[in-house]
C-alpha positions as CSV (number, residue, x, y, z in Angstrom):
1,X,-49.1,29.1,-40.9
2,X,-48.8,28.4,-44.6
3,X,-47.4,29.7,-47.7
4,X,-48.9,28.3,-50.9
5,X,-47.0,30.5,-54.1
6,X,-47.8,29.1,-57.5
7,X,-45.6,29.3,-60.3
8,X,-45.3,29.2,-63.9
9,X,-42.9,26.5,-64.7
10,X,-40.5,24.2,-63.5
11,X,-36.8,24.1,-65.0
12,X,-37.3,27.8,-66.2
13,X,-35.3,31.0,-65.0
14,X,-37.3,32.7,-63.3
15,X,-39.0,30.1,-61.8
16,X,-35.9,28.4,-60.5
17,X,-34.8,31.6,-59.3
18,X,-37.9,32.1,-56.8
19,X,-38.1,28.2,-56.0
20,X,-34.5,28.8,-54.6
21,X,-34.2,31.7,-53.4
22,X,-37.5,30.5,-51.4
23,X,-35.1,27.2,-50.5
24,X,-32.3,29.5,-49.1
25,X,-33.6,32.1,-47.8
26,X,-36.4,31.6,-46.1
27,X,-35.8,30.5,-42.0
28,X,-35.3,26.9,-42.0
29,X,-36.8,24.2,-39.8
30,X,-39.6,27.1,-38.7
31,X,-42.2,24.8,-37.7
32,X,-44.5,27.4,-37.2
33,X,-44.5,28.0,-41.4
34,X,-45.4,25.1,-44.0
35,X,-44.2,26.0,-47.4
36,X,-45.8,24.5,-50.5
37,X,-44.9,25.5,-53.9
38,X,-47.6,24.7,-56.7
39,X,-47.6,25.0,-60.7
40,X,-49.8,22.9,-63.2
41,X,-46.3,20.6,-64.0
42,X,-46.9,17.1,-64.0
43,X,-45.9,15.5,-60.7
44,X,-43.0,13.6,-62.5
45,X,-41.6,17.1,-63.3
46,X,-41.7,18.3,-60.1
47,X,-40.5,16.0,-58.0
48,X,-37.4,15.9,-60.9
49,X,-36.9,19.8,-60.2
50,X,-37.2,19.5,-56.6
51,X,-34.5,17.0,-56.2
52,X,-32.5,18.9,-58.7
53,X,-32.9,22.1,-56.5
54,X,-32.2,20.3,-53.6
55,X,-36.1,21.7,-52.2
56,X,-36.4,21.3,-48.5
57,X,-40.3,22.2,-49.1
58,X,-42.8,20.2,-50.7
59,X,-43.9,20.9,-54.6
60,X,-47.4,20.3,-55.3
61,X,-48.9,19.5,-58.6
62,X,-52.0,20.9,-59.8
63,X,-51.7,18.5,-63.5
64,X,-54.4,17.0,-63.2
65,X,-58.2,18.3,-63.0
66,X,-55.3,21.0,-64.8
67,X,-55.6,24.2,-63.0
68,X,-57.9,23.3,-60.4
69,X,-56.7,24.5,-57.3
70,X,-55.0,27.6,-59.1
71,X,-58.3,28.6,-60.7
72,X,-59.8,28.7,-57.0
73,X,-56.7,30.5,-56.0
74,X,-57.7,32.9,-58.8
75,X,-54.3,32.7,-60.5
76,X,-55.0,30.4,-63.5
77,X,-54.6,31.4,-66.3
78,X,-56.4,29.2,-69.0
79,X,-55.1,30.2,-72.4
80,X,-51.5,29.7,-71.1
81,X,-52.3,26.3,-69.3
82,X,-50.1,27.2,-65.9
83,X,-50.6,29.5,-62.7
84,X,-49.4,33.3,-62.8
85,X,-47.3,34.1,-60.1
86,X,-49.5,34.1,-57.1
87,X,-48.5,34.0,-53.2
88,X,-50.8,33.6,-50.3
89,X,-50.5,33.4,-46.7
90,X,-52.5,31.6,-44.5
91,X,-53.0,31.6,-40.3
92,X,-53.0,28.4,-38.3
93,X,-57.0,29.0,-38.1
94,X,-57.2,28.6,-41.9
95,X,-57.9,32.4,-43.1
96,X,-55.6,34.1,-46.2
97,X,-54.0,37.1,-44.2
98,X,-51.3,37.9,-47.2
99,X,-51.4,38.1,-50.8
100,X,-49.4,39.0,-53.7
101,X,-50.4,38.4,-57.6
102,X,-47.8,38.9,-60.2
103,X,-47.4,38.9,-63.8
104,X,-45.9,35.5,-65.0
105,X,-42.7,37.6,-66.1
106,X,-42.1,39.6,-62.8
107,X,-40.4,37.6,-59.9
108,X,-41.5,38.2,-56.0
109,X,-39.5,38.9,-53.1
110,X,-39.1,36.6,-50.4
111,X,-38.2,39.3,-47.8
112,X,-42.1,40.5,-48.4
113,X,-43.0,36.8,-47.1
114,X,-40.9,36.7,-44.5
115,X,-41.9,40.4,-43.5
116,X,-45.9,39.3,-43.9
117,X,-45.1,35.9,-42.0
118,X,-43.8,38.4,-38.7
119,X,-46.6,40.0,-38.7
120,X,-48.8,36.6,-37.5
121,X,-46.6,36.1,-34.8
């Protein structure tokens, strides 16, 4: 299984907030889950916020075609150059199973992923 969230901004509030509470909340070591966090920050940037944050998850960059794997995702959002805040689950046979789509301004809840995550098991 996979969870792919997108979000805004690196080194921002909100951002950091979900990036970590993702980092400490979530059940470590699953190795039935893959998480990958994605925003339209340069790869420079993320890999600086990640080591700041102390990540245990990979950060993916979506710089450069900018937007191009959140605009499939349906969460890009052009004018604004970045991703909104959009969450999908994926199964081990490569179908989205769970989604969320927020505002840029309105956090998520992890407990939602980790509820949406039991039910694939």
């Amino acid at each position: 299984n996979v969870l792919v969230f997108f979000f805004p901004f690196a080194f921002t509030g909100t951002c950091t907030g979900e990036v970590c509470a993702v980092r400490d909340e979530m059940p470590a070591g699953s190795s039935d889950t893959v998480i990958l966090g994605i925003s339209c920050d340069p790869q420079y940037s993320l890999k600086a916020f990640a080591a700041a944050e102390n990540l245990n998850y990979l950060l993916l960059s979506d710089f450069w075609p900018h937007g191009e794997v959140s605009e499939k995702y349906g969460v890009f959002m052009p004018e604004r150059g970045m991703a909104t805040r959009g969450s999908f689950i994926i199964d081990k046979t490569g179908v989205i199973r769970w989604l969320v789509v927020n505002s840029p301004g309105d956090a998520r809840s992890v407990n939602a992923y980790i509820e949406a995550l039991a039910t694939l098991a």
